[in-house]
C-alpha positions in Angstrom: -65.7 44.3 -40.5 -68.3 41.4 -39.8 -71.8 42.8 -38.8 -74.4 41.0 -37.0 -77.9 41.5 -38.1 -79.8 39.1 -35.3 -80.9 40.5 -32.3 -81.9 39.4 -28.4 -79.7 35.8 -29.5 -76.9 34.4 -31.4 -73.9 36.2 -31.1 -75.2 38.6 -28.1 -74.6 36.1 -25.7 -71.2 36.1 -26.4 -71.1 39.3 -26.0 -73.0 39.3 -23.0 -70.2 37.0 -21.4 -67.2 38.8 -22.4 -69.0 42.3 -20.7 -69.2 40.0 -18.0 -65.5 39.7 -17.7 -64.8 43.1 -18.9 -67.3 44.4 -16.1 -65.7 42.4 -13.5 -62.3 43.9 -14.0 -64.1 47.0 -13.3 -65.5 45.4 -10.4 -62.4 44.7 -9.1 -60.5 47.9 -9.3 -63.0 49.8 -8.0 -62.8 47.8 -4.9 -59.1 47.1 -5.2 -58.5 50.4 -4.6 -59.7 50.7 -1.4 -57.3 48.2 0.1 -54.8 49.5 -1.7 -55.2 52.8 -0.5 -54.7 51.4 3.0 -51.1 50.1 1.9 -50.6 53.1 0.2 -51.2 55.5 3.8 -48.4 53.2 5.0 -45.9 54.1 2.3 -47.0 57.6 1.6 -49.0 58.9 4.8 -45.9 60.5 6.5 -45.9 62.7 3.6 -49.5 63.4 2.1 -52.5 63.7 4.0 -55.4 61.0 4.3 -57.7 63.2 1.4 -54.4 63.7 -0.9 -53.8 60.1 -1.1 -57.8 59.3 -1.9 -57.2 61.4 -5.0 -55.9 58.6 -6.6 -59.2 56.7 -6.6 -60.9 59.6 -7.3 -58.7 60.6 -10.8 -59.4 56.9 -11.8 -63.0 57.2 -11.3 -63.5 60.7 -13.2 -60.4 60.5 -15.4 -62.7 57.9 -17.7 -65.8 59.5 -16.9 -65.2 63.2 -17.6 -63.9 62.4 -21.0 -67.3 60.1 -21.5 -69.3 62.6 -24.0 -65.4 62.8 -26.1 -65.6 58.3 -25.6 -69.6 58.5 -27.4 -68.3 60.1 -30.1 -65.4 57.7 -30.9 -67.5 55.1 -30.3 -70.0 56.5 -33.1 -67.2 56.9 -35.4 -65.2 54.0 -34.7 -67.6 51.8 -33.3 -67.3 49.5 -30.1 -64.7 47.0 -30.9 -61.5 49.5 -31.8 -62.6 51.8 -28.6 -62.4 48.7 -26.2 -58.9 48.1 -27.5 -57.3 51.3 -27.1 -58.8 51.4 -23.4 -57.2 47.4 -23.0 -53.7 49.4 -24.1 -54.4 52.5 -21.3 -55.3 50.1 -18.6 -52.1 47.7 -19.4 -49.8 50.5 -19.0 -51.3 52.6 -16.3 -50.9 49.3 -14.1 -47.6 48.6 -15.0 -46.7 52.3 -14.9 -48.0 52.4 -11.3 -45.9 49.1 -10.1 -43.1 51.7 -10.5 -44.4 54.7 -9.0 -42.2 56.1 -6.3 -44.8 58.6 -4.9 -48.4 60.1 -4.9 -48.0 62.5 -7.5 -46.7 59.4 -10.1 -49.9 57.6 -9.1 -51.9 60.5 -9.9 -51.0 60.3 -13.8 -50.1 56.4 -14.0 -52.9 55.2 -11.6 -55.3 58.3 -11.6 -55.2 59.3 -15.0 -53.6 56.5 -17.5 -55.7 53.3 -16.1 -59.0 55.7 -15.2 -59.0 56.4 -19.3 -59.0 52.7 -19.4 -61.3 52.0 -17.1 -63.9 54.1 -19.0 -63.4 53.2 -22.5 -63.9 49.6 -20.7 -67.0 50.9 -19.3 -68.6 52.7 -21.7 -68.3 50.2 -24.5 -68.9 46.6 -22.8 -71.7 48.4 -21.8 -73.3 50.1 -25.0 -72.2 46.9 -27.0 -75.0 44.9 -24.8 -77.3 47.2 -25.2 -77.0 47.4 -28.9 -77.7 43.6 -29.5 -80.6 43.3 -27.2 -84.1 44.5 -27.8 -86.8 42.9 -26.0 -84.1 41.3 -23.6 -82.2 44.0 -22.9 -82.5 44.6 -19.3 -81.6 41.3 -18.4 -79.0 41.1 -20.9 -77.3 44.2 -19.0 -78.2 42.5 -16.0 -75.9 39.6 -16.3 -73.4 41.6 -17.4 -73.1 44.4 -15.3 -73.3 41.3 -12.6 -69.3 40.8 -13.8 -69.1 44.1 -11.3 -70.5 42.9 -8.1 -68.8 39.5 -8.8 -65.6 41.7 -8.8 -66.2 43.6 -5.8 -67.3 40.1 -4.5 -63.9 38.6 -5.3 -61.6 41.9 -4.6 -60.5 41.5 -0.8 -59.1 38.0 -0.8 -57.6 38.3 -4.2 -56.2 41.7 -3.2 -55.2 40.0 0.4 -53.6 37.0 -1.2 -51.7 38.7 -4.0 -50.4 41.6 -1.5 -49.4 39.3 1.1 -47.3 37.2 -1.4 -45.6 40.1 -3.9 -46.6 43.1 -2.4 -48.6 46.3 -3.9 -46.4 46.5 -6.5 -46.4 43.0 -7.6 -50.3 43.1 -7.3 -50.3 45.8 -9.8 -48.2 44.0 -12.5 -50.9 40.9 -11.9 -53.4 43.6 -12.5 -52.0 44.3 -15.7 -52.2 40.5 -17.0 -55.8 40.4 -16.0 -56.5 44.0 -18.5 -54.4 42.1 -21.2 -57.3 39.9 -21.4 -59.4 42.6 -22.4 -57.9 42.9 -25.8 -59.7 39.1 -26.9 -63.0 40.2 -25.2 -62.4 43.5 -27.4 -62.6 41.6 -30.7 -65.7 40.0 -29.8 -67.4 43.2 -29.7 -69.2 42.7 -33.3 -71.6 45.6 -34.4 -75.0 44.6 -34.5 -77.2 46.4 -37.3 -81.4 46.6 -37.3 -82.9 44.9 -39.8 -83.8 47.4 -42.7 -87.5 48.4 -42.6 -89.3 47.6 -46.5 -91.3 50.7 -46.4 -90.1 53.8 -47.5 -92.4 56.3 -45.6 -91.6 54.6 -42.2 -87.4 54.8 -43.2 -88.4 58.8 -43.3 -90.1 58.8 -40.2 -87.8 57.4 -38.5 -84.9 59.2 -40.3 -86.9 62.6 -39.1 -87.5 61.6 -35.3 -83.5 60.8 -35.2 -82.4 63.9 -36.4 -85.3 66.0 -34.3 -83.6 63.8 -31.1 -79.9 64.3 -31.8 -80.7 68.1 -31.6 -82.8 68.2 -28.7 -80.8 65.6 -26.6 -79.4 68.0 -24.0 -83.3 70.0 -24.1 -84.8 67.2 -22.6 -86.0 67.9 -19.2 -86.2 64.0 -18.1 -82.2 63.6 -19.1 -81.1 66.9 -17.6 -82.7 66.0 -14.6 -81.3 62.3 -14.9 -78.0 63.7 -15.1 -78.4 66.3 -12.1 -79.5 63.1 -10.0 -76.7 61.2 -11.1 -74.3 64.1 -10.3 -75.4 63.9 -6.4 -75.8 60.1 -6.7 -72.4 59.6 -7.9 -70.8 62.5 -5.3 -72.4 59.7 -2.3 -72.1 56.7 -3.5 -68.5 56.1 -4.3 -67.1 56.8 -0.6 -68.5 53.6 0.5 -65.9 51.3 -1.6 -62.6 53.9 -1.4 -63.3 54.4 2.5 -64.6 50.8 4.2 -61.4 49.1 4.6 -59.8 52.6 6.1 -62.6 53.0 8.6 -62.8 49.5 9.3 -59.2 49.5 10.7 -60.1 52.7 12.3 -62.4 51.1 14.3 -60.0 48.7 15.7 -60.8 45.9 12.7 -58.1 43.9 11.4 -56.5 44.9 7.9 -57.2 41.1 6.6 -60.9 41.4 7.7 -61.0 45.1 6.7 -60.2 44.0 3.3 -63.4 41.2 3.4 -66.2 43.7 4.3 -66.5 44.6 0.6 -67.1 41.3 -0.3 -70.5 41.1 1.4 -71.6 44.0 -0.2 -70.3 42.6 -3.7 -72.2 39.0 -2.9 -75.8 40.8 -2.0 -75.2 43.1 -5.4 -74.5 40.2 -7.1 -77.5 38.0 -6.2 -79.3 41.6 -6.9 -78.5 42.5 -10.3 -79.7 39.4 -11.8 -82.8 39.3 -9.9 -84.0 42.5 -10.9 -82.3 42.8 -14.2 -85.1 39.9 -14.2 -87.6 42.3 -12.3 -87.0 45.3 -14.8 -88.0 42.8 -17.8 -91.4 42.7 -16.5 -94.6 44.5 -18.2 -95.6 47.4 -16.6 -92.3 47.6 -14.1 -90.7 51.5 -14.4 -87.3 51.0 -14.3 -86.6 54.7 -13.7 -88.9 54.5 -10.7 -86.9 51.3 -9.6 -83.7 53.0 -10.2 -84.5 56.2 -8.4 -86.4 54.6 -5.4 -83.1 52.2 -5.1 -80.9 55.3 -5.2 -82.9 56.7 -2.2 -82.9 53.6 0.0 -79.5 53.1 -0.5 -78.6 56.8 0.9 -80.8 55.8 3.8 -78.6 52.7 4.7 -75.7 54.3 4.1 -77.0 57.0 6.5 -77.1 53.9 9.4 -74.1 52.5 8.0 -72.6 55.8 9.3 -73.5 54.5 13.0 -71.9 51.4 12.9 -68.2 50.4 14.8 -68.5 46.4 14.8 -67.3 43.8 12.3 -70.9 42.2 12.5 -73.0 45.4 12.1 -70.7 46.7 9.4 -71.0 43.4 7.3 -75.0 43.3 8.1 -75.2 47.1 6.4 -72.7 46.6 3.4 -74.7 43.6 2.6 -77.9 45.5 2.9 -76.2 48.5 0.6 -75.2 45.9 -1.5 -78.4 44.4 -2.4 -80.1 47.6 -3.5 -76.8 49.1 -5.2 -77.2 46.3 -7.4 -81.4 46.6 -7.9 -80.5 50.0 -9.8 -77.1 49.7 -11.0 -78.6 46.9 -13.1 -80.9 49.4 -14.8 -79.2 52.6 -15.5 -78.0 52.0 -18.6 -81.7 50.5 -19.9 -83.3 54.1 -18.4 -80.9 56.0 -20.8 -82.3 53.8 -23.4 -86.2 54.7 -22.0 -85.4 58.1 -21.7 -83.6 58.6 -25.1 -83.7 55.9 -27.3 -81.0 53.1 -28.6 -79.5 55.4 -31.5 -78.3 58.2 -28.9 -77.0 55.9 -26.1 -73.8 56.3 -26.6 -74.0 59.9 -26.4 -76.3 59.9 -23.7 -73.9 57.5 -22.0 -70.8 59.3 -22.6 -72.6 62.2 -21.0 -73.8 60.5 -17.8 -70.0 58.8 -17.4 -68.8 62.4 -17.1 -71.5 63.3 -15.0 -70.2 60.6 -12.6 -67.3 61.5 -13.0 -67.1 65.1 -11.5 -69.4 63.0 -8.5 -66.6 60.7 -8.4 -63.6 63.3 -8.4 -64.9 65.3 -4.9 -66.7 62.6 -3.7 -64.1 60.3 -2.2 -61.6 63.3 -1.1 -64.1 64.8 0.3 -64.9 61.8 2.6 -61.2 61.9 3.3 -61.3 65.5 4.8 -63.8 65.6 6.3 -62.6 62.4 8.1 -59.3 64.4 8.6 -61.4 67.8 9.9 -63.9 65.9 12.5 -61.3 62.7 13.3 -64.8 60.4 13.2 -66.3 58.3 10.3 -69.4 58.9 11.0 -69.5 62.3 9.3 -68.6 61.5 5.7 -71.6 58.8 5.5 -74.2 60.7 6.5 -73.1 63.6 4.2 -72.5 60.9 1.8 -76.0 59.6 2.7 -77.8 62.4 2.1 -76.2 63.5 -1.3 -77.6 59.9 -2.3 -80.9 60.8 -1.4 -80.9 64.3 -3.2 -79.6 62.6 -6.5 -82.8 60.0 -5.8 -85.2 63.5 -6.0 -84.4 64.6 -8.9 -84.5 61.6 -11.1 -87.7 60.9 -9.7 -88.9 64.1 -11.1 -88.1 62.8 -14.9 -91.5 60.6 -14.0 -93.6 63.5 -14.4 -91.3 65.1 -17.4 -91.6 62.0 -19.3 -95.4 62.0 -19.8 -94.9 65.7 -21.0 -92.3 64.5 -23.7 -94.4 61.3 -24.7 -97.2 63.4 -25.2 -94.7 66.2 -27.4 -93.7 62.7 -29.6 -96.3 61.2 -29.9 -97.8 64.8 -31.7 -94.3 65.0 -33.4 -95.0 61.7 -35.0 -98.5 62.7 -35.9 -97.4 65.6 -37.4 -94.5 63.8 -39.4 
């Protein structure tokens, strides 16, 4: 297998662009769902309840994530490029599979389970694969790529309109599986990308020693747990928004055409966003876990007053507004797992915060759902969805303080070595 040795240049940008497109796939089934899932109340509503049918967003989401810290390993072992293709084959079929499904419980497994395992081998490795040939440019690097997301999201109601109007849910599906068949050429761009080997022998022990001390303290680390309890609450808040806005929108007395556009405003703000402060977070002195925490809390606050809103204007003012600071974090979380644990465990420490998002992701859509279903009002599910935002945005500001303590505990480790 061909190995790239030059960093932050060359090669990376070609990576960089095919994340791009691998992201924006992502981008656009996270999205996609939620207009699908107003077409699928129409077929299946008589028979399943508004929070059994969001289940199907909600196995996607944590069917790839839960299985994140089992994805880090293969990764390890098999490295980036041979992951990315087996999740091309799971997202290929699970599309296809789910043209055909004739109920809710065949959507589970072929939409739910089959493309969520796809969608997070996607996830985990465009992402690490970045990350891997950037050093010094990293944050931007993920920046631009992780942009392929909001430019998906931005994109998802009128190609989701368009393709639904013309060959219906099921034909949209089969269309989805074409655009995950691309995935398998982006996979085979996904070159490792070695360090250069250090001369010195004594330095090559060092570090040797400090990755082995890591690897066995990676789940002692007060700064990740904490990350990873934040992310937990973060993820249970922050997913309703995309699964429920269409639904709520109609609810309200919205049109299903311009239900399906409201996303799109919050994908163009996140858009702009995520470059702009995947810029922002390359700065000296900028603490990208303060940005990405402080972003988390804001954005439960909005979604908090997104809660109060009933008109197509004020909707589309506060999805924008949710939208820009989704993306001003977003664009950094995977550069605060490097801060917080280092290049050489990211994929671990990835696969362990995808799983983590995934048991938010699991309960936090259904649980929109009912409690829509218990109260009849949309207001509800925001501002509990709000508020669970906010509590995730506590505790990852507490791995601040933690992370002096454990630079201070390194720094003497090193000393020591």
């Amino acid at each position: 297998m061909e190995v790239v040795n030059r960093r932050d240049g060359g090669w990376g940008w070609v990576v960089v662009a095919s994340s791009f497109y691998a992201n924006l796939v992502i981008g656009l089934i996270l999205s996609g769902f939620s207009i699908l899932y107003v077409e699928w109340l129409d077929v299946f509503g008589s028979d399943s309840p508004t929070g059994d049918i969001a289940w199907i967003g909600s196995i996607n989401l944590c069917s790839g994530n839960l299985l994140g810290l089992l994805f880090g390993v293969l990764v390890d072992v098999w490295g980036c490029r041979v992951v990315a293709l087996i999740g091309a084959v799971a997202h290929t079929l699970g599309f296809l599979a789910s043209a055909c499904a004739p109920s809710v419980g065949v959507l589970y497994v072929t939409f739910g389970v089959l493309a969520g395992i796809g969608s997070g081998l996607t996830m985990l490795t465009c992402n690490v694969i970045v990350l891997q040939h950037f050093e010094e440019r990293k944050a931007l690097a993920s920046a631009i790529s992780l942009s392929g997301v909001s430019f998906g999201t931005l994109i998802a109601g009128p190609f989701f309109n368009v393709l639904i109007e013309a060959y219906g849910w099921r034909g949209c599906l089969m269309i989805l599986a074409g655009l995950t068949l691309n995935l398998f050429p982006v996979a085979l761009t996904y070159r490792p990308c070695t360090r250069r080997a250090r001369t010195e022998s004594n330095t090559l022990i060092k570090q040797r020693l400090k990755s082995r001390l890591c690897k066995m303290s990676l789940f002692r680390k007060p700064t990740f747990i904490l990350c990873l309890f934040g992310n937990l609450f973060m993820a249970l808040g922050h997913f309703p928004v995309y699964s429920h806005t269409p639904n709520r929108a109609v609810h309200y007395g919205i049109g299903r055409s311009n239900a399906a556009l409201l996303l799109m405003y919050l994908g163009a703000t996140a858009l702009v966003s995520r470059l702009i402060f995947g810029c922002v977070a390359n700065l000296p002195g900028v603490n990208r876990i303060m940005q990405y925490a402080g972003g988390i809390m804001v954005a439960g606050g909005l979604q908090i007053v997104y809660a109060f809103t009933t008109t197509y204007f004020a909707m589309a003012i506060s999805l924008a507004s949710i939208g820009f600071v989704v993306g001003s974090f977003l664009t950094v979380q995977s550069t605060v797992l490097v801060d917080l644990v280092g290049i050489e465990l990211l994929p671990k420490a990835q696969g362990a915060l995808f799983t983590v998002i995934g048991s938010g992701s699991l309960l936090g859509t259904p649980l929109a759902g009912y409690l829509f279903d218990a109260t009849g009002r949309y207001d509800v599910p925001f501002l509990v969805s709000g508020s669970l935002e906010i509590v995730g945005s506590v505790f990852i500001l507490a791995t601040v303080a933690f992370k002096k303590s454990e630079n201070v505990q390194a720094q003497e480790l090193y000393v020591d070595i």
